[in-house]
C-alpha positions as CSV (number, residue, x, y, z in Angstrom):
1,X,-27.9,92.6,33.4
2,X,-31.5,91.4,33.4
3,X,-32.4,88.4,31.6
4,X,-33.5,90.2,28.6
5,X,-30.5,91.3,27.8
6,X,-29.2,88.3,28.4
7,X,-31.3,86.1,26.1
8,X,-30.1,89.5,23.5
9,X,-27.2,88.1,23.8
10,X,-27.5,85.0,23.5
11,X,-30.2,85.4,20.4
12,X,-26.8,87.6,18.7
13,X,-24.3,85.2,19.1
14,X,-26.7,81.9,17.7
15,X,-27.5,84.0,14.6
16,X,-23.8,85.0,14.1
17,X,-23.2,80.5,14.6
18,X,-25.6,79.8,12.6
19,X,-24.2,82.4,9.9
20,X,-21.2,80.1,10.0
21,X,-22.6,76.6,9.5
22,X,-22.0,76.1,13.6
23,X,-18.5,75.7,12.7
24,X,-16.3,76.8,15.5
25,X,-13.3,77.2,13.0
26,X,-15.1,79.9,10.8
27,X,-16.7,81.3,13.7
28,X,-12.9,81.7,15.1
29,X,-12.0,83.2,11.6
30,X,-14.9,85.5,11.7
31,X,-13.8,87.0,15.5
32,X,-10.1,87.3,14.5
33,X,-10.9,89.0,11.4
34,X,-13.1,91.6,13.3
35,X,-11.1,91.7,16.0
36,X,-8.9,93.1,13.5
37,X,-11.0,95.7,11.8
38,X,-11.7,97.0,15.2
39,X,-7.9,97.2,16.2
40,X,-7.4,99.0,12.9
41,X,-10.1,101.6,12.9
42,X,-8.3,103.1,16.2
43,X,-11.6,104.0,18.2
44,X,-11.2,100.9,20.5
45,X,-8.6,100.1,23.3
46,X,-7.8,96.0,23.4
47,X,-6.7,94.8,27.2
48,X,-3.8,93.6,25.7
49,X,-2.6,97.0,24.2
50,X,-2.8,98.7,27.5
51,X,-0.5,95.7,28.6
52,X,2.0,96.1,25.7
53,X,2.5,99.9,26.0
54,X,2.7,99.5,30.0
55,X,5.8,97.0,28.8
56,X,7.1,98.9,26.0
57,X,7.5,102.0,28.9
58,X,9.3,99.8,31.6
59,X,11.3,98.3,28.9
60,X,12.8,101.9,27.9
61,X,13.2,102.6,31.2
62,X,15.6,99.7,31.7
63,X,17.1,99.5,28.1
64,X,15.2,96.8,26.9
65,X,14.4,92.7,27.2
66,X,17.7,91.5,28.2
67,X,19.7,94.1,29.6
């Protein structure tokens, strides 16, 4: 990534702070809440889905958490 792209970046995620007041618990809020737009539109994968489905699969192939 050059350093333009970089200091994009960088430039993006001060104006989204700043939109917030600098404070780290709306700025939290703000991420979980489009976090969960995202989930919900269905055009993204999440790291942690591909993780889930990988363990929803093994646990039908053993019968489940415990067994």
């Amino acid at each position: 990534m050059s350093d333009y792209e970089i200091d994009e970046v960088r430039r993006i995620r001060h104006e989204i702070s700043a939109e917030h007041g600098h404070d780290l618990r709306k700025l939290a809020e703000h991420y979980h809440i489009l976090e969960n737009e995202l989930r919900e539109c269905g055009q993204f994968k999440f790291a942690d889905q591909q993780t889930n489905e990988k363990q929803s699969a093994s646990q039908q192939h053993t019968g489940g958490c415990g067994s």
